[in-house]
C-alpha positions in Angstrom: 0.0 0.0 0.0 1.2 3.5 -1.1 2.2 5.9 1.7 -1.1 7.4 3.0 -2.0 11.1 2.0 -1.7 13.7 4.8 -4.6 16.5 5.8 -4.0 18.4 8.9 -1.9 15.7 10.3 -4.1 13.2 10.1 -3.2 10.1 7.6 -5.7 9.1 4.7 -5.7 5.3 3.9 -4.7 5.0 -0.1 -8.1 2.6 0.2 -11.3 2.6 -1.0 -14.7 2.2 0.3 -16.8 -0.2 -1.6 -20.4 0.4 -2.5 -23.0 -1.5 -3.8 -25.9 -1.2 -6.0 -29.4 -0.1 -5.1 -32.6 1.1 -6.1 -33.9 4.8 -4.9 -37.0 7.5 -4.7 -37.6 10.7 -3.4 -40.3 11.6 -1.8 -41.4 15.2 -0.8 -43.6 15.6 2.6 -45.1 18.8 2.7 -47.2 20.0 6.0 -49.1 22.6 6.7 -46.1 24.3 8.6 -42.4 23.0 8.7 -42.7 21.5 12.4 -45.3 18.7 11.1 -43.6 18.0 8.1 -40.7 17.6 10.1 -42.7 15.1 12.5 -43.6 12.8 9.5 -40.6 12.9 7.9 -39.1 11.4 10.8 -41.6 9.2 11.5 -41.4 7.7 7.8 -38.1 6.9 7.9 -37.6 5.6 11.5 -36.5 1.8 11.6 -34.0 2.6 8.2 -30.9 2.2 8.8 -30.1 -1.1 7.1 -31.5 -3.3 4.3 -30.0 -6.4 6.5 -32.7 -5.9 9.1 -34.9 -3.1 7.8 -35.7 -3.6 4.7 -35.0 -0.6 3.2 -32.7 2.6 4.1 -33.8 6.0 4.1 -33.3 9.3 5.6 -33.7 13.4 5.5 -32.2 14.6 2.7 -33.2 18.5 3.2 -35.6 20.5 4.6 -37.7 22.9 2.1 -39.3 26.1 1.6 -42.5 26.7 0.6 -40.8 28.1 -2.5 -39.2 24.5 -3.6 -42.5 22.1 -3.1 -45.5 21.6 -5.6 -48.2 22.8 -2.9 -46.3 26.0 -1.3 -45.9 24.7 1.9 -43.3 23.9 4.0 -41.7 20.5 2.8 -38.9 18.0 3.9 -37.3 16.0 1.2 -36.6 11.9 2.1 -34.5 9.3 0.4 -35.3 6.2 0.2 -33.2 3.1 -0.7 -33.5 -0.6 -1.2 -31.6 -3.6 -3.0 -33.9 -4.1 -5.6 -37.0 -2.3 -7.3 -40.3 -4.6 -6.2 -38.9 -4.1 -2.5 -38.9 -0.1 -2.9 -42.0 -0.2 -4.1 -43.8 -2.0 -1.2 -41.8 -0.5 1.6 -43.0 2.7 0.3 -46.5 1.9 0.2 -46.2 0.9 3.8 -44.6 3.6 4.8 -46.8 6.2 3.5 -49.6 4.5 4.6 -48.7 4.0 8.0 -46.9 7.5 8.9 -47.8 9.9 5.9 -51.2 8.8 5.5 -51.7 9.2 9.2 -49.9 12.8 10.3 -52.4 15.6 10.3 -51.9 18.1 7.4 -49.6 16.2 5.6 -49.3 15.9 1.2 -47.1 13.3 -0.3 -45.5 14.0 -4.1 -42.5 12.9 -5.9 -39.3 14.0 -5.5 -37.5 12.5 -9.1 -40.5 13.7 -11.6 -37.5 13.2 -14.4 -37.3 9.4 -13.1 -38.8 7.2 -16.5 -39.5 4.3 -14.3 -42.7 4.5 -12.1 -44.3 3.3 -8.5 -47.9 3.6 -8.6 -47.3 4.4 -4.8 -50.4 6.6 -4.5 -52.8 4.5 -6.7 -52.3 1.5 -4.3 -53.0 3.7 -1.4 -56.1 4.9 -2.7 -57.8 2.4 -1.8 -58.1 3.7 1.7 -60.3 5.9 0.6 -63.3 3.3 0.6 -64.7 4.4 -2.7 -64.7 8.0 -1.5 -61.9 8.8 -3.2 -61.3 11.1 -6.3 -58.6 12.0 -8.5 -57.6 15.4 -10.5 -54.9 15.6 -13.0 -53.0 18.6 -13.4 -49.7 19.3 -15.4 -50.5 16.0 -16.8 -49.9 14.5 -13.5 -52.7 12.4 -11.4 -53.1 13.2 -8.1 -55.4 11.4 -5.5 -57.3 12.9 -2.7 -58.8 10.4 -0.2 -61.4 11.6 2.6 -60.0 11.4 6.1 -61.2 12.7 9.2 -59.3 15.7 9.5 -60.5 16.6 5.5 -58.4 14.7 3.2 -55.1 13.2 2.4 -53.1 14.7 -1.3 -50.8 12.0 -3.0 -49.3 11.9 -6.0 -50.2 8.8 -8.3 -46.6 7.6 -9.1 -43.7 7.6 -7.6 -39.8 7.7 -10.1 -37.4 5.4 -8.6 -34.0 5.3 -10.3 -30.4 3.6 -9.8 -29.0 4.2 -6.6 -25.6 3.2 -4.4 -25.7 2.2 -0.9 -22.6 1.3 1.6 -20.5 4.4 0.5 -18.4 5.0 4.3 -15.3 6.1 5.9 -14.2 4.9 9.7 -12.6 7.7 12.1 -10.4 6.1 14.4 -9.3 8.0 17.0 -7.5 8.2 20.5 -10.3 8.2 22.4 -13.8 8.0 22.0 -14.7 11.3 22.9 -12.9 12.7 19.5 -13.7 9.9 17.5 -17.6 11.0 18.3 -17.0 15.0 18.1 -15.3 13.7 15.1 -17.7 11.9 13.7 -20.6 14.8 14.4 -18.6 17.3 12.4 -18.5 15.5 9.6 -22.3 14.7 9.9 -22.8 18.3 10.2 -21.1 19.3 6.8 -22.5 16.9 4.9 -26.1 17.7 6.1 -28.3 19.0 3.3 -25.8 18.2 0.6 -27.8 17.2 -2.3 -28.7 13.1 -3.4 -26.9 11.5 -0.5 -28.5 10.3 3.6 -27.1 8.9 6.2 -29.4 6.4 7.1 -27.7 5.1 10.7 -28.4 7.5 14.2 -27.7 10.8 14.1 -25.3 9.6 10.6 -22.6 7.7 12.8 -22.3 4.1 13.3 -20.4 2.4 16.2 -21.1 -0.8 15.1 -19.7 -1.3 12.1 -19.4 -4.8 10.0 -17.9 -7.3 8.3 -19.6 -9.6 5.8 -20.8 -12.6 7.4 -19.2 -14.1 10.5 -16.7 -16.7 11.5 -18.6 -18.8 14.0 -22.5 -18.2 13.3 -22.2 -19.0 9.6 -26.1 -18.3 9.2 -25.0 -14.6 9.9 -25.3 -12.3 6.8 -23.0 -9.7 8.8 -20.8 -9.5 12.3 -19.1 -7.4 14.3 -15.8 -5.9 12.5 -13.3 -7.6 14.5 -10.3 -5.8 13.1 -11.4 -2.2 14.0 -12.9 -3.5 17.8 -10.2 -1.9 20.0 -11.1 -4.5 22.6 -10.2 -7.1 20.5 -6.5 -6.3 19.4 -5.0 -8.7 22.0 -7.0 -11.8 20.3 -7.7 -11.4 16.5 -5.9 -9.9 14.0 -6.6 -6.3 13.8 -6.2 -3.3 11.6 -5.8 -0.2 14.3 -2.8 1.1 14.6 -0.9 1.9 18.0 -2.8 4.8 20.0 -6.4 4.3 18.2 -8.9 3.3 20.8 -11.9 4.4 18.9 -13.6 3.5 15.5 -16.8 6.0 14.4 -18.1 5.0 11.0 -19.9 7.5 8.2 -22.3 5.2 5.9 -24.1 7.5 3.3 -26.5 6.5 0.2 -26.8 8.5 -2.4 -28.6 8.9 -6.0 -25.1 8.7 -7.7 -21.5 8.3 -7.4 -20.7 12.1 -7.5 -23.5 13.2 -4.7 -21.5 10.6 -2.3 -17.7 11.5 -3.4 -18.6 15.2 -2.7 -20.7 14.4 0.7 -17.1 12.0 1.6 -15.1 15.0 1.1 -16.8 17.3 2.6 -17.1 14.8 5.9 -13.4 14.0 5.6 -12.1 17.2 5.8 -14.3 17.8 8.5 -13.1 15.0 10.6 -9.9 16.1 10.4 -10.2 19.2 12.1 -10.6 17.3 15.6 -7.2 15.8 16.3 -8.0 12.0 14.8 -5.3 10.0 13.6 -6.7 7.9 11.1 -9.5 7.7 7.9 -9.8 4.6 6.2 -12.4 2.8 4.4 -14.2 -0.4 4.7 -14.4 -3.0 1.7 -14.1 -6.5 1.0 -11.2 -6.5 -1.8 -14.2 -5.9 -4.4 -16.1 -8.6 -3.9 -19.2 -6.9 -2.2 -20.0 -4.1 -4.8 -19.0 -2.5 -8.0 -18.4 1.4 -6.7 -15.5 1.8 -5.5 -14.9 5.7 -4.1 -11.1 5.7 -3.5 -10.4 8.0 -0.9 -7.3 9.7 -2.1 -9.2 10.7 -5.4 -12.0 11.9 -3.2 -9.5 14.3 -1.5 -7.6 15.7 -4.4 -5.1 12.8 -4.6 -4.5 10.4 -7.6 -3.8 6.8 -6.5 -0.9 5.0 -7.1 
């Protein structure tokens, strides 16, 4: 491996963090003031933080005026991601269901009008509406609004869903855990709001981070990462180098390969602000995914 590149002191892993395909939509939530679209945002994409037990990843992309959504309101913009295109659908038809459907005040539209393939996300929800229901198209778009007790509940007919990448991530590893976390936050907080990429896990960080499957529960589809578990080093062969103590990871989706190589640099740079030591990159030699976002290119450096 070539020597590592060097920001602020801290070293850069010539590595690269390996993606892997998956299938995404953006949905737009609009409220009838910024709090309650806020509120069902969250609510929609709670329980997403991983395909491997939740079925589907999603998150906040960005928070909207009443100048960037189709009904004037206050809006918030989600992501949503799964492996494969049937899943999406359904997960968003359950979703919206349960926590859109629900929220007072709330409108649902679609986020990737450009998108040629479609999810007729609204037109299976309909349904809800008993027979009660009625539809209007305008712009040459259909729009459904089903009677509910509070007055009635705007969706958009379709849904676009297009080719997405999930697993994008680079691991902090720090002294001690109290700057591998501050760490970790900072580079949360520049890459909030940057267009076509979430970070699906709590508050953006994940402590737990993982390898493919596992060496003694074969039926597990993913375990703890062994060689970045500081309390491991004295019994398995580990990758932290002397004086790391602390591992945070960054996992982002994204809509494409750019959106995530300009959230990673922005987050990187970040990072290295706090006094880590380390960034590397978690990947499996190329054998999980085909996007590979080398870190050194991502900062301004060519690879060797």
């Amino acid at each position: 491996m070539a020597d590592p590149l060097v920001i602020r002191g801290v070293s850069i892993d010539d590595t690269f963090a390996e993606a892997f395909p998956m299938r995404g939509a953006r949905i737009i939530l609009t409220a009838v003031n910024a709090r309650w679209a806020r509120i069902a945002a969250h609510t929609m994409t709670g329980f997403a933080t991983s395909v491997i037990g939740c079925k589907c990843e999603a998150a906040i992309e960005r928070e909207l005026g009443p100048e960037d959504t189709p009904d004037g309101r206050p809006g918030v913009s989600v992501l949503f991601f799964t492996p494969d295109s049937a899943s999406l659908q359904q997960r968003l038809i359950e979703r919206v269901g349960q926590t859109i459907l629900t929220c007072p005040t709330t409108a649902c539209f679609d986020g990737l009008p450009d998108a040629p393939e479609r999810m007729p996300v609204g037109k299976a929800l309909r349904v809800f509406g008993d027979g009660y229901q009625s539809s209007k198209v305008f712009g040459g778009t259909r729009y459904w609004r089903i009677p509910v007790m509070e007055g009635e509940f705007l969706i958009q007919e379709d849904m676009g869903k297009v080719k997405g990448i999930g697993g994008g991530n680079f691991l902090i590893l720090a002294e001690t855990a109290e700057v591998a976390l501050a760490a970790a936050e900072a580079a949360v907080e520049a890459m909030a709001g940057m267009p076509g990429v979430i970070l699906p896990f709590p508050g953006g960080i994940v402590r737990s981070g993982s390898k493919v499957g596992a060496k003694r529960y074969k039926t597990m589809i993913a375990s703890t990462n062994d060689a970045y578990a500081p309390t491991l080093r004295p019994i398995t062969t580990s990758d932290l180098p002397d004086g790391v103590n602390s591992v945070q990871e960054i996992v982002l989706d994204g809509l494409d390969a750019p959106s995530i190589s300009a959230a990673m640099r922005a987050g990187i740079d970040a990072a290295c602000r706090l006094g880590v030591i380390r960034i590397t990159a978690g990947n499996y030699g190329g054998k999980l995914g085909p996007h590979h976002f080398y870190l050194r290119q991502i900062m301004g450096q060519p690879t060797a």
